[in-house]
C-alpha positions in Angstrom: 6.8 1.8 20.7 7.5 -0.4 17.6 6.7 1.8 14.5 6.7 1.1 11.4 7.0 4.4 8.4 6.0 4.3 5.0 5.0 8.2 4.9 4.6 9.3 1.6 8.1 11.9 1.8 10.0 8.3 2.2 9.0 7.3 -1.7 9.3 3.9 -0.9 8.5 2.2 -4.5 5.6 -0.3 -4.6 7.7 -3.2 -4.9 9.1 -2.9 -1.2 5.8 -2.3 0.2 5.0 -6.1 1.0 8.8 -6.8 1.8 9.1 -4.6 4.3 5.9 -4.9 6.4 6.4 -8.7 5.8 10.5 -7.9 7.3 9.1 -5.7 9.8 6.5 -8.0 11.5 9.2 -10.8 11.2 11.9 -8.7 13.1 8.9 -7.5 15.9 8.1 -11.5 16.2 11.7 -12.7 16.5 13.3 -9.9 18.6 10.7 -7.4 20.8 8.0 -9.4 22.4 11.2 -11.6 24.4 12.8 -8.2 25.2 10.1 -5.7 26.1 7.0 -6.8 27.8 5.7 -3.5 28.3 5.9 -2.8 24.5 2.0 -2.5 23.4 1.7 -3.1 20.1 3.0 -2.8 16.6 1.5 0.6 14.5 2.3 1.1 10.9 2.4 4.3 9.1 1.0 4.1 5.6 -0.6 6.1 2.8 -4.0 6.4 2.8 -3.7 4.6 -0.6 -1.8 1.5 0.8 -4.6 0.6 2.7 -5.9 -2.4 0.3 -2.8 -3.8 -0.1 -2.2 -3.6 3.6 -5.8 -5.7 4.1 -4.6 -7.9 1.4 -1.4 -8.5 3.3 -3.2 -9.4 6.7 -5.8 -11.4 4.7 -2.8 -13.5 3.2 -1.3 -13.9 6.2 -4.6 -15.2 7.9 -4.6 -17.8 5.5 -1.3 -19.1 4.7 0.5 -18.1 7.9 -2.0 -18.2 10.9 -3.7 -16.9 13.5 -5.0 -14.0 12.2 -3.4 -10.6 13.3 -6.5 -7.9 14.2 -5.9 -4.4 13.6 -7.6 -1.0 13.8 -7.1 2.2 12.4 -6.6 4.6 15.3 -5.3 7.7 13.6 -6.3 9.0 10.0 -5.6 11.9 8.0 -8.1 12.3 4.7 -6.2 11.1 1.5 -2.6 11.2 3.4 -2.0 8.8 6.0 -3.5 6.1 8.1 -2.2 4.6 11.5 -3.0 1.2 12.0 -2.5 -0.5 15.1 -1.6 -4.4 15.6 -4.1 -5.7 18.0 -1.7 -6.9 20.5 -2.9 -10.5 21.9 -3.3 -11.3 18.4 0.2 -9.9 17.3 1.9 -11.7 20.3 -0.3 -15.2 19.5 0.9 -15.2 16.0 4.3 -14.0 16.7 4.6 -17.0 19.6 3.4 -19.4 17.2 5.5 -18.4 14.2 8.7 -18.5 16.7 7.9 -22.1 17.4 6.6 -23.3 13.7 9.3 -20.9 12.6 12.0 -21.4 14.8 14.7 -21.7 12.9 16.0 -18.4 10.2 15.1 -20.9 6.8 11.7 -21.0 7.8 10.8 -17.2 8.3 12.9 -16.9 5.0 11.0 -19.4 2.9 7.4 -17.4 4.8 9.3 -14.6 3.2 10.1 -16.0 -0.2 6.3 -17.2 -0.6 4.5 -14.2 0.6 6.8 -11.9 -1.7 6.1 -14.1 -4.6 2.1 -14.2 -4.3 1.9 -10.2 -3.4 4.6 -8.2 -4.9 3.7 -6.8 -8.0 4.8 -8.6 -11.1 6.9 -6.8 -13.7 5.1 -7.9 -17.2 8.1 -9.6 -19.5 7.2 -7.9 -22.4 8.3 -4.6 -20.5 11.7 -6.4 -19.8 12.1 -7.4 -23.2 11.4 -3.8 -24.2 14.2 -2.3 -22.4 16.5 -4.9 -23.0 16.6 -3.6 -26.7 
C-alpha cells in the first residue's frame, strides 16, 4: 500500500501540509503505478482538522491540473484522524495524463511551484518586518 502520514504526533507545521501531499501524489504518479500493478490506491492520513484544506487541495487540482482525482473517507476517528482513500481509476487517469503533459522533471516542478504559491499559507510582511528588528 502507498500511504501517506500526517498523524498529529508527526507535528508537521502547516506550511508543509500542501508540499507534501502535492510531493507525495507527484512521486505515486511518476514511480508506483509503472512498478506495481496490484497496488490499489493511494490513502492519506490526516487530522481531522486538515480535512478542508485537503478538499481545497483536490478542488485546485481539479481545476488547474485535471482530471479530477475522487476520494472517500474510509476510516474516521472523531476529532483525530481521517483516512482518505484516492479513488483509484481516477488516481491512475490523472497520474497517466500528468506523466505525458508532465513528462519531463521542469514540468511537475513548475505544477509544484504554482500549486505551493496559490495554497500554502502566506506569512504577513509586517510579521517579517517585526522580527527582523
Amino acid at each position: 500500500q502507498f500511504v501517506v502520514n500526517f498523524a498529529r504526533s508527526l507535528n508537521i507545521p502547516n506550511i508543509m501540509y500542501i508540499p507534501l501531499l502535492l510531493s507525495s501524489l507527484i512521486l505515486y504518479a511518476k514511480t508506483v503505478p509503472t512498478q506495481d500493478k496490484s497496488l490499489k490506491s493511494m490513502k492519506i492520513k490526516i487530522n481531522a482538522e486538515k480535512l478542508n484544506e485537503f478538499e481545497q487541495w483536490i478542488g485546485y487540482l481539479a481545476v488547474n491540473y485535471p482530471p479530477q482525482i475522487k476520494y472517500d473517507i474510509i476510516g474516521k476517528i472523531p476529532n483525530w484522524i481521517i483516512v482518505i482513500e484516492l479513488e483509484l481509476n481516477s488516481l491512475l487517469t490523472w497520474c497517466e495524463y500528468h506523466n505525458v503533459i508532465c513528462f519531463a522533471d521542469v514540468d511537475k516542478q513548475n505544477m509544484f511551484i504554482q500549486t505551493c504559491h496559490d495554497l500554502v499559507p502566506k506569512i504577513p510582511m509586517e510579521k517579517l518586518a517585526k522580527q527582523d528588528c
